[in-house]
Structures are given as C-alpha cells and as structure tokens.
C-alpha positions as CSV (number, residue, x, y, z in Angstrom):
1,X,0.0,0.0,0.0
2,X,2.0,3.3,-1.0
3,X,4.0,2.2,-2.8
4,X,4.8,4.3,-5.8
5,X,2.5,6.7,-5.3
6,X,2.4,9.6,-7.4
7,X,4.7,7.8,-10.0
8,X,4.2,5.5,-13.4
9,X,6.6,3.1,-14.7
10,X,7.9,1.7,-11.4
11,X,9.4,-1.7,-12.7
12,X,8.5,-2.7,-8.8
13,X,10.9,-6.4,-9.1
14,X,13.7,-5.5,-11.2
15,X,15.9,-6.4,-9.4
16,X,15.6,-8.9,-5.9
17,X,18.4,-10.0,-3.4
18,X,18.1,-11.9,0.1
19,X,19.7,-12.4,3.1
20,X,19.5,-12.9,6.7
21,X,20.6,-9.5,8.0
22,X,19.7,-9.6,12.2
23,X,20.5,-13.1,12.3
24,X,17.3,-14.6,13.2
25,X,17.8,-17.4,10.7
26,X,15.0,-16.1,8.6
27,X,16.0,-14.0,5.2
28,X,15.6,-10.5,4.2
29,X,14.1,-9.4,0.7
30,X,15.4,-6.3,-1.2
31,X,13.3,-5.4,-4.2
32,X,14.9,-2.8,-6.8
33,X,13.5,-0.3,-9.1
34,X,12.8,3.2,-10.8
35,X,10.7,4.3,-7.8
36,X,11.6,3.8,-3.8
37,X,13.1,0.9,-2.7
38,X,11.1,-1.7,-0.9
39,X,12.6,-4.2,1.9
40,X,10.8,-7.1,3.4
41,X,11.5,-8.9,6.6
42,X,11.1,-12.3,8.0
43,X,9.9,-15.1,8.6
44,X,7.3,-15.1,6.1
45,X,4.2,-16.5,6.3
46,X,3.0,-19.3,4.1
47,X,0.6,-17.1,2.5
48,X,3.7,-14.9,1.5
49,X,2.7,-12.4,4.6
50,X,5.9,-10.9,5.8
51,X,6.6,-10.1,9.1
52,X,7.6,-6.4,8.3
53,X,8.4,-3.9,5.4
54,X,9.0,-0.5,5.2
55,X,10.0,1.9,1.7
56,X,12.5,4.1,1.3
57,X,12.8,6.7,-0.3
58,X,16.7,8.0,1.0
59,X,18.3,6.6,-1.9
60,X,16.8,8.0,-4.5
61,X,15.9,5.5,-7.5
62,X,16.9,1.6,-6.4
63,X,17.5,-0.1,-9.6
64,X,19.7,-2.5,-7.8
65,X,19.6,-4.6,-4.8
66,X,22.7,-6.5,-3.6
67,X,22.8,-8.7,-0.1
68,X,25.7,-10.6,1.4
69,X,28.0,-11.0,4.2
70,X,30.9,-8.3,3.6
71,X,32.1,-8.3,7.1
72,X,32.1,-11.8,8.3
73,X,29.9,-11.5,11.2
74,X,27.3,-14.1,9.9
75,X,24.5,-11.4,8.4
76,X,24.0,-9.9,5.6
77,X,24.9,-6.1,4.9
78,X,22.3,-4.9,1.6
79,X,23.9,-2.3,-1.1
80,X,21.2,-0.1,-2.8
81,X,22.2,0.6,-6.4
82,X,20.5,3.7,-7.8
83,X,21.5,3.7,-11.3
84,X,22.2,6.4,-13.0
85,X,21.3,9.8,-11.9
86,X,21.6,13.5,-12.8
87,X,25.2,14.1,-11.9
88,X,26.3,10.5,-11.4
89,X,25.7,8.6,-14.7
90,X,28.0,5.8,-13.3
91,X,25.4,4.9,-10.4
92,X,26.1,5.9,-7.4
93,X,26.5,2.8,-4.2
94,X,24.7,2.9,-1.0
95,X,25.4,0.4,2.0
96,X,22.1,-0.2,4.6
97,X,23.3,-1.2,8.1
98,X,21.3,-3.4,10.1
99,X,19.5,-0.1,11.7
100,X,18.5,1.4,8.5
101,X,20.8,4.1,8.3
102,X,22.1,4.0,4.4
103,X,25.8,5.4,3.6
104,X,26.9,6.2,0.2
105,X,30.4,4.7,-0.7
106,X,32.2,7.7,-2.1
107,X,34.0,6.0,-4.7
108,X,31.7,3.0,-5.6
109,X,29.8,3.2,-8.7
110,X,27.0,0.2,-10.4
111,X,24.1,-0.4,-12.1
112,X,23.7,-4.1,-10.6
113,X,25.8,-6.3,-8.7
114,X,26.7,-9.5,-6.8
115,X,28.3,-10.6,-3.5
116,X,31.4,-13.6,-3.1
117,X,34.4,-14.4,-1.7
118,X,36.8,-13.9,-4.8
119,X,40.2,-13.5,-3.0
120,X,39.6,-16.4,-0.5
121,X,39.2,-14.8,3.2
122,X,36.0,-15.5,4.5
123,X,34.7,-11.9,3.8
124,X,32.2,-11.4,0.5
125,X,33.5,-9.2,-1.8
126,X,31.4,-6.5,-4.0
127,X,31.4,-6.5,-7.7
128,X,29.4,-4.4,-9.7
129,X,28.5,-3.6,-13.9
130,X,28.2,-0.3,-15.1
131,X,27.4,-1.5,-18.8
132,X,26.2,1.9,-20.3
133,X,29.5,4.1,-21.3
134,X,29.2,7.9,-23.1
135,X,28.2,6.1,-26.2
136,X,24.9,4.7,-24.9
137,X,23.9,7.6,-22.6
138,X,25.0,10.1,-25.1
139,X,26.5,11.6,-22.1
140,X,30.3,12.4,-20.4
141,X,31.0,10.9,-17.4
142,X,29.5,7.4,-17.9
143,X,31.0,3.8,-17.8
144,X,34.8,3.3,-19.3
145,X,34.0,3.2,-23.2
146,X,32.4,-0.6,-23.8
147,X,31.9,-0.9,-20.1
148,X,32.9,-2.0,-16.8
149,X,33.2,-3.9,-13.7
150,X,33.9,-2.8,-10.1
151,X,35.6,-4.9,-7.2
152,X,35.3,-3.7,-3.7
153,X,36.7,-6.6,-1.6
154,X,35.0,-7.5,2.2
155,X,37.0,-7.3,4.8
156,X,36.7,-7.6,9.1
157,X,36.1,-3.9,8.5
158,X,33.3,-4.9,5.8
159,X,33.8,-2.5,2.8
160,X,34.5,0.8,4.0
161,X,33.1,4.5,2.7
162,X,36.3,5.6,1.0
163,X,37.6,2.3,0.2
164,X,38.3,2.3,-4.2
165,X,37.4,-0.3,-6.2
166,X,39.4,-2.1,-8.4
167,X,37.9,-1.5,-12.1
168,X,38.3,-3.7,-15.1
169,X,37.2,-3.4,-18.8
170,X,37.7,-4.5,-22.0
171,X,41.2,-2.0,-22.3
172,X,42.2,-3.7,-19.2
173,X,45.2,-5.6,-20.2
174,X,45.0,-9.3,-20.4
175,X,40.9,-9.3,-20.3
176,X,39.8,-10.3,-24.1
177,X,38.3,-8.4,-26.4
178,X,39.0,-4.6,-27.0
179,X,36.8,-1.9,-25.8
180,X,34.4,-0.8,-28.2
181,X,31.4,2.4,-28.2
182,X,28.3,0.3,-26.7
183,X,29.8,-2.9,-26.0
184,X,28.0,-3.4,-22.8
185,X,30.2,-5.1,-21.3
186,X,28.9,-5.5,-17.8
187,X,26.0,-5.5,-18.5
188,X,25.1,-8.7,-16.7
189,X,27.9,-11.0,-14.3
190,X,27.9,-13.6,-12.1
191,X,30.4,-15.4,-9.3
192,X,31.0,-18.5,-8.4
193,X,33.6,-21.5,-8.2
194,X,34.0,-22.6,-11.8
195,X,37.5,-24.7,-10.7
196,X,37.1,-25.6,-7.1
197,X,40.2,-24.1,-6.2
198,X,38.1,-22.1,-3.5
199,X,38.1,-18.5,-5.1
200,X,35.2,-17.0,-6.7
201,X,35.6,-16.2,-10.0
202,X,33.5,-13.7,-12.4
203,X,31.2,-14.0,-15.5
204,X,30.9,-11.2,-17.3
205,X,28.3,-10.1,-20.4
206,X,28.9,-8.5,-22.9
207,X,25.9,-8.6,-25.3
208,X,26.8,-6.1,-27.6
209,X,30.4,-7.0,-28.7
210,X,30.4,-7.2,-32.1
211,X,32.2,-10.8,-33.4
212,X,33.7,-9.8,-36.6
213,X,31.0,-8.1,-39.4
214,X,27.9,-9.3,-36.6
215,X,27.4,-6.8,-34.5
216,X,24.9,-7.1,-31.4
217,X,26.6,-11.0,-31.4
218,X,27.8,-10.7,-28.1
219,X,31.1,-12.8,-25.5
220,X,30.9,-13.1,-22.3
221,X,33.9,-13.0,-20.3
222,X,35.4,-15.2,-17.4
223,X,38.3,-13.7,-14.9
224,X,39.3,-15.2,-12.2
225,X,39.5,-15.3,-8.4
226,X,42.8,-15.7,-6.5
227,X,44.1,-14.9,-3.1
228,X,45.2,-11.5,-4.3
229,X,41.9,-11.1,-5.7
230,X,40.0,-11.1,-9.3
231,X,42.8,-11.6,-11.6
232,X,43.0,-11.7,-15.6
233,X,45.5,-14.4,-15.3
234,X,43.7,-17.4,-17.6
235,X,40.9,-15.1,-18.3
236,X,38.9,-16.5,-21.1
237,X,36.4,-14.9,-23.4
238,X,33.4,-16.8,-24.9
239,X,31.3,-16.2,-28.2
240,X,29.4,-18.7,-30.6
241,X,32.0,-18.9,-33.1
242,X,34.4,-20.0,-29.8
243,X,35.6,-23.7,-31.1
244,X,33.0,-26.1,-29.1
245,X,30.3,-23.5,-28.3
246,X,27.5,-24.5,-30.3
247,X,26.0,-22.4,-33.1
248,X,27.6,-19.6,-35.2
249,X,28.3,-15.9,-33.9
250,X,24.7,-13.9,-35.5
251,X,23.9,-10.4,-35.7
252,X,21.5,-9.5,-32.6
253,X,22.1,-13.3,-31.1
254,X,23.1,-11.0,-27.7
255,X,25.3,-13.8,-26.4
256,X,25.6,-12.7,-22.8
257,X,22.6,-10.7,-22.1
258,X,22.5,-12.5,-19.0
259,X,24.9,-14.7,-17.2
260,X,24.6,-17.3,-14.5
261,X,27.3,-19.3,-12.4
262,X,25.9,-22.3,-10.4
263,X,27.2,-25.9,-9.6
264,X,24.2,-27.4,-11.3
265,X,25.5,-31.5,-10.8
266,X,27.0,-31.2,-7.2
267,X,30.7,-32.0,-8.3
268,X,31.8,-28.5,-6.0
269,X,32.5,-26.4,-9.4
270,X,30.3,-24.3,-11.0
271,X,28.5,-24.7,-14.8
272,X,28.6,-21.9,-16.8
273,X,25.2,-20.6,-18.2
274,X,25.5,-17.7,-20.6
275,X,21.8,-16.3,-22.1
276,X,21.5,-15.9,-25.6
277,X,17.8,-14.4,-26.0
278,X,18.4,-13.4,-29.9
279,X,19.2,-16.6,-31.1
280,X,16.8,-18.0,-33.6
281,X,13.3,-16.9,-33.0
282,X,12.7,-18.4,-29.5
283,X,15.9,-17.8,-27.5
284,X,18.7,-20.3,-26.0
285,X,21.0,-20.8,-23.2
286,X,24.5,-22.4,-23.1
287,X,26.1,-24.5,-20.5
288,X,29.4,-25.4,-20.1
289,X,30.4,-28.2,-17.2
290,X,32.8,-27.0,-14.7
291,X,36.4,-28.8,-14.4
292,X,39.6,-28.6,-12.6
293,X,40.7,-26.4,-15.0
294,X,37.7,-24.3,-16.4
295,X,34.5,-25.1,-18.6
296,X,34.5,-27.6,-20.8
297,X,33.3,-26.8,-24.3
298,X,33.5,-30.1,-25.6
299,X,29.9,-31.2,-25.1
300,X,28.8,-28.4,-23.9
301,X,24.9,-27.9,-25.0
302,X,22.6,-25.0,-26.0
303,X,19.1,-25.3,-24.3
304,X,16.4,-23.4,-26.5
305,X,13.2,-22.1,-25.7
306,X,11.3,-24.3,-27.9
307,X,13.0,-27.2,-26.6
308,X,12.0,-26.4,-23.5
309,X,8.2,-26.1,-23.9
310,X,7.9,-22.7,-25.1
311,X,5.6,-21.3,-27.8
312,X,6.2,-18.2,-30.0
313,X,4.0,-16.6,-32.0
314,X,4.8,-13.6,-34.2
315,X,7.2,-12.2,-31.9
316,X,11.3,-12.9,-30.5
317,X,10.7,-15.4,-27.4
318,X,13.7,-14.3,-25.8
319,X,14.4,-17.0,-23.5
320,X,17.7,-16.5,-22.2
321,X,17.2,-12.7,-21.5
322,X,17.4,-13.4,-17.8
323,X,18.6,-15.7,-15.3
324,X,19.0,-16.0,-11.6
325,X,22.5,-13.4,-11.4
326,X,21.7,-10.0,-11.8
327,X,21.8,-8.1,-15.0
328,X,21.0,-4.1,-15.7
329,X,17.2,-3.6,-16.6
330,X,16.2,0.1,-18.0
C-alpha cells in the first residue's frame, strides 16, 4: 500500500536479493526499481505475509539490490544501487546497516551487482557492472567506453566508505576483447567457483560485442578469483564462433545478455550458463560443465526455448534474457 505513489513506470521487481541480515535465521528481501526501494522482513508466512516492510525513499531510484555478508559477522549487509542519476551517470552505491541508516560509498559506482568471496578470506566481496559508457547515454561521465566492472573486496572492516574499487574493462590488459562504443560489457555478471580451487571467479556479459562483421553477437567474459583477488590471469572470453560452443556468432544473437554461475551436478564447481535471447526466433542458453581447470566446451549444449516447452507466435521469445544473477534492466 504506497508504494509508488504519485509515480508511473515503477518496474517494482527489477531487481531482488536476500539475506538474513539480524540473524534470526529467517532471510531478508530487497526489491529494486525506478521508484523507492522496498525491503521485506522475515519469517514469512506461508501465504507470503511478511513479518515487516517498510519503503524508502533516502536513496533515491533503487535499480539494484545486492545482499551478502561483507564483514564476516554471519548477516548480511544490503547495497542499494540507484542507477544512473543526474550528476552521477556511473550509479552511485549505497550500504544499509542493520539499523536502517544508508551510507553512500564515495567511490563506488554500479548499475547491478553480486556478492562472493573472490580472493579467498572469508569476507564477500562487491562486484558491480556499469554497462552503459558515453556512447549509450549520449553523455560524459558514464561507464569506461564498452563498459565496466567494479571490485570492492570485504573485509573484518566490511567495505569501508572511502575504500576504491578495483575497475576492469575490455582496455584492461589481459581481459579479451577490446573496448568498443556500446559494448556493454557488464551489462550482466555472475560469481562462483567454476575450478574448485576455493576462489570465486567472475562471469561477465557483454551482449553487444560485435564478433567480426555481426554486430549485437555478443562474448561473455570469465576472470578469475585468487588470493590476491580477481585476476585476468587465464581469463577467457566466450562467443558462438568459440571452437565447441555451439552455433555460429549472428547479428543480434546477444550472447551474454544475462549470465549465470551455479554448480548445477554437485561436483563443487560451477556450470557456466551464458543467455543468448536473440538466437533463432525463441531464445537459447548455453552451458558449459565445470572442471579442474575451467569449462568444458567439448559437449557443452545449448538449451532453446522451444526445446524447452515454449511457444512463440509472431514475436522474439527471448528465452535467455534473464537468469537467476543480476543483470542491468532500464
């Protein structure tokens, strides 16, 4: 009740997290989007009734949500992520305590964002995408040109106002590809385990890399964790016309629009799941099996919309446009 008063075009859902921020065992919802931000607290009922909310409006626009344990202490800490505003087209970062009070971290910027342990210590680390560079917003001051990533790493301190991220991008040396107007990279990520080796490691999007003469074709990227943090040693970059990745790079195939990393057959490392909504007329998702030493392409699979049950009629299904890791929704 409220909620969005006065306003059209909220987008209320966006963007979710959870955690369990006072420790009572029972998680905490964050919902993002163009209007206030709206927070949820547990236990819930079974009729979905929670046990309090509340809207805020202190943060301006809350396009992104992010929970996770930052400081060790066993609760979550919740990051508001406005998008961009007039003034800050980067996105400026907010962290919630566990009594409401929001702080802006000075030199934090994102769009959307995930929480893991990347470098290995115990503490979740923050990494965000700011996709959207002068290109796209036809404004100065916006992502580095293709896109970007942030890093602010946890810590006993959790992550503190001041503290500066570490930034990577496409001109970044040893990540693949080059930095190109509108590449988007960041647009969607994702962390987890893809080796076992106990370090997080990142999925990047990049849906609108252009792969040779197909523009909109789309890589995703994969850095990874270490315990000096996320590193571009081994980093690997994906795209359809990658030897073992099934089907052929495509203009507007948006390989990468949305990224997921999850151990999806309980061997400890994580699949890779890349979204590519554009392909064919329905949509289709790849997945790669985790290894020792990476994904494996070799029999890796594309899973397509229509294969799964879907029907499309006169329109672009795009299945693949989301999945569970966050990705940045206009």
């Amino acid at each position: 009740a409220g909620y969005g008063d006065g306003m059209t075009y909220c987008g209320f859902g966006m963007s979710l997290a959870t955690g369990d921020m006072d420790g009572d065992g029972a998680p905490e919802v964050g919902i993002g989007s163009r209007c206030e931000g709206a927070a949820y607290n547990g236990p819930f009922t079974r009729t979905g009734k929670a046990a309090s909310s509340y809207r805020d409006w202190r943060g301006g626009e809350t396009r992104g949500v992010v929970m996770g344990d930052v400081n060790g202490d066993g609760t979550a800490e919740r990051f508001w992520l406005a998008g961009p505003t007039d003034g800050d087209l980067r996105g400026p970062v907010h962290e919630e305590s566990s009594g409401g009070e929001l702080v802006k971290l000075t030199n934090a910027d994102g769009h959307a964002g995930q929480i893991g342990d990347i470098n290995g210590d115990g503490y979740g680390d923050l990494v965000t995408g700011i996709a959207d560079d002068d290109f796209r917003m036809n404004e100065t001051g916006a992502a580095h040109r293709g896109g970007e990533i942030q890093v602010l790493y946890g810590s006993t301190y959790g992550i503190t106002v001041g503290q500066r991220p570490t930034v990577f991008h496409q001109a970044t040396a040893g990540v693949p590809g080059t930095a190109e107007d509108g590449d988007q990279f960041g647009q969607s990520l994702s962390l987890g385990d893809v080796n076992a080796d106990g370090y997080a490691d990142v999925l990047v999007g990049s849906p609108s890399e252009a792969v040779g003469t197909h523009v909109h074709a789309g890589t995703a990227v994969l850095l990874r964790g270490s315990a000096t943090g996320l590193t571009t040693v081994k980093a690997v970059g994906y795209t359809q016309d990658t030897a073992g990745v099934p089907g052929s790079a495509e203009s507007g195939d948006q390989f990468g629009a949305a990224v997921h990393l999850a151990d999806l057959n309980k061997d400890g490392k994580a699949e890779t799941v890349v979204g590519v909504p554009g392909e064919n007329t329905d949509g289709c998702v790849w997945i790669a099996r985790g290894s020792a030493s990476g994904p494996v392409l070799g029999g890796s699979v594309n899973l397509c919309g229509k294969s799964a049950g879907i029907t499309v009629r006169d329109t672009q299904g795009y299945f693949g446009a989301a999945l569970t890791s966050p990705h940045v929704s206009f």
